[in-house]
C-alpha positions in Angstrom: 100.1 54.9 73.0 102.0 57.4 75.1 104.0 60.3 74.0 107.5 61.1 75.3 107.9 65.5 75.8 111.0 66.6 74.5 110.4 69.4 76.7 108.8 69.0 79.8 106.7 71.8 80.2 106.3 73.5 84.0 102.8 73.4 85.6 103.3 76.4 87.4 103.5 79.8 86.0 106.5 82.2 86.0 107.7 84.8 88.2 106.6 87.3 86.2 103.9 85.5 85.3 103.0 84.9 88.8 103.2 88.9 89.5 101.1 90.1 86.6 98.2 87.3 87.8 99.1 89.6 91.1 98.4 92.7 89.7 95.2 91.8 88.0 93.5 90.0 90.8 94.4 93.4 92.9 92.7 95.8 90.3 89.6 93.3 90.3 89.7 93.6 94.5 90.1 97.3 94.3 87.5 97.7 91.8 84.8 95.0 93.4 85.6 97.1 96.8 85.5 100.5 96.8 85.0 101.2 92.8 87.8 104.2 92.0 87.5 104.0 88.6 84.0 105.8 89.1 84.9 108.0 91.5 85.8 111.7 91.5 89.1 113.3 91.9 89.2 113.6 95.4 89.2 112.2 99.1 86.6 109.7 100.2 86.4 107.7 103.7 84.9 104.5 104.4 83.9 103.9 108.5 82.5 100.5 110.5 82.5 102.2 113.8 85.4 100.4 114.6 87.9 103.3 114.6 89.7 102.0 112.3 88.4 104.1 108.8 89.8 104.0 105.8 90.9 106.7 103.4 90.5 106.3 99.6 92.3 109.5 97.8 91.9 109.8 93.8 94.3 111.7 93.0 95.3 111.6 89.3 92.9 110.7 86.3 94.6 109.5 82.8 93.0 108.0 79.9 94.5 104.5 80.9 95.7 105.2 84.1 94.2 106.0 87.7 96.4 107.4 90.9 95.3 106.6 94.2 96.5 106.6 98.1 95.5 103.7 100.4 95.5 104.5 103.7 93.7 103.9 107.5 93.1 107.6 109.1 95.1 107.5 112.1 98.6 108.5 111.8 101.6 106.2 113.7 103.1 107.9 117.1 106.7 106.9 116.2 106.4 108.0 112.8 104.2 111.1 112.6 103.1 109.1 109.0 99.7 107.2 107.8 100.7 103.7 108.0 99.7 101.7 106.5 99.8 103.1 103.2 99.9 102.6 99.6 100.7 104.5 96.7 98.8 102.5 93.6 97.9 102.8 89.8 95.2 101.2 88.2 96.0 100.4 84.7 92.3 100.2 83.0 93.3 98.9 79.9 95.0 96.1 81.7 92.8 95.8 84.4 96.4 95.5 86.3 97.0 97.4 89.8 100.3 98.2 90.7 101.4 99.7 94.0 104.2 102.3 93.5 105.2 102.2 97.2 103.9 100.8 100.7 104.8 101.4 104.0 103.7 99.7 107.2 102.9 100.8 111.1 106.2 100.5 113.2 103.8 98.0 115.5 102.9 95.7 112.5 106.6 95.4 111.9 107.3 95.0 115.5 103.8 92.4 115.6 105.1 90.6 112.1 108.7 91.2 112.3 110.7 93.1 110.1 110.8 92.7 106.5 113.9 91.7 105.0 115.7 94.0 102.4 114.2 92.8 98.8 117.2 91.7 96.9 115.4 92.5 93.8 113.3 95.7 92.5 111.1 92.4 91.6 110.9 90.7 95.2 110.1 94.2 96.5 107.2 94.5 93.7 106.0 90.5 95.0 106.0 91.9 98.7 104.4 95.5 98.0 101.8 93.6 95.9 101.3 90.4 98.0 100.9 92.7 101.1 98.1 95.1 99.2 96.2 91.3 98.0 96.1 90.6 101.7 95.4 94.6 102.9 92.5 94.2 100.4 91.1 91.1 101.5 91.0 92.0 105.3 89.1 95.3 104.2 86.3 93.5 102.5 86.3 91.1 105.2 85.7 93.6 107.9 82.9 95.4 106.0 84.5 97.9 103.9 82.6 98.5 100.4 82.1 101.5 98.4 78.3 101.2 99.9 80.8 103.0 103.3 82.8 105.2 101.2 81.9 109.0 101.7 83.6 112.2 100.6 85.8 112.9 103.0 85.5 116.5 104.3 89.8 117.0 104.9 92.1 116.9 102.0 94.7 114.2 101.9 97.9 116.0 103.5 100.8 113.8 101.6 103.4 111.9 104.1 106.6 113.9 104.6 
């Protein structure tokens, strides 16, 4: 016997759908990697001794929530900024990361080619989080765990 759908239902998710599964596989990475939600308030580095370290900041603790800034410790000529960066909250409850805002090295976008303009706040959300999934991955890849992280002995000086 086979049964006729009166409504076929979509294998794949939803957008949103799609984001949120996003989100949540970024807090799980962040939290596998360097562990924030145990950390201190405070600036932390992890190095390879392949100049390129990375720079964890904690900078706000809530009940539910955790602030941080993602960044590698060298600072872009053209820009005078750390790139790249990322602004992100962990959402415990949740277990959902969400990156408040990214930026990228002038020779990435030159390497890559630019980005074009999100036509959405929700494609730039996809790109911001898609790009963190993939920043993640690399960093874990290349040896970066909180077995590197250290204290950092500068404070984290905000972009202007």
């Amino acid at each position: 016997m086979s049964a006729v759908l009166e409504r076929p239902q979509s294998l794949l998710p939803s957008r949103f759908s799609w984001l949120m599964g996003l989100y949540s596989e970024n807090y799980h990475r962040l939290a596998r990697l360097f562990g924030p939600q145990d950390l201190a308030i405070g600036s932390y580095r992890s190095s390879l001794d392949d100049g390129l370290d990375v720079r964890l900041d904690v900078l706000e603790r809530h009940r539910y929530t955790l602030d941080l800034h993602l960044t590698y410790c060298f600072v872009d000529r053209e820009t005078g900024e750390h790139a790249p960066s990322a602004q992100l909250r962990m959402y415990h409850d949740a277990h959902m990361a969400e990156v408040l805002d990214c930026r990228a090295d002038r020779r990435l976008v030159r390497a890559i080619g630019p980005l074009q303009p999100a036509r959405s706040v929700f494609q730039r959300r996809v790109r911001m989080s898609s790009f963190l999934n993939r920043w993640l991955e690399y960093l874990a890849e290349q040896g970066h765990s909180i077995g590197t992280l250290e204290p950092a002995t500068l404070p984290f000086v905000a972009d202007a």
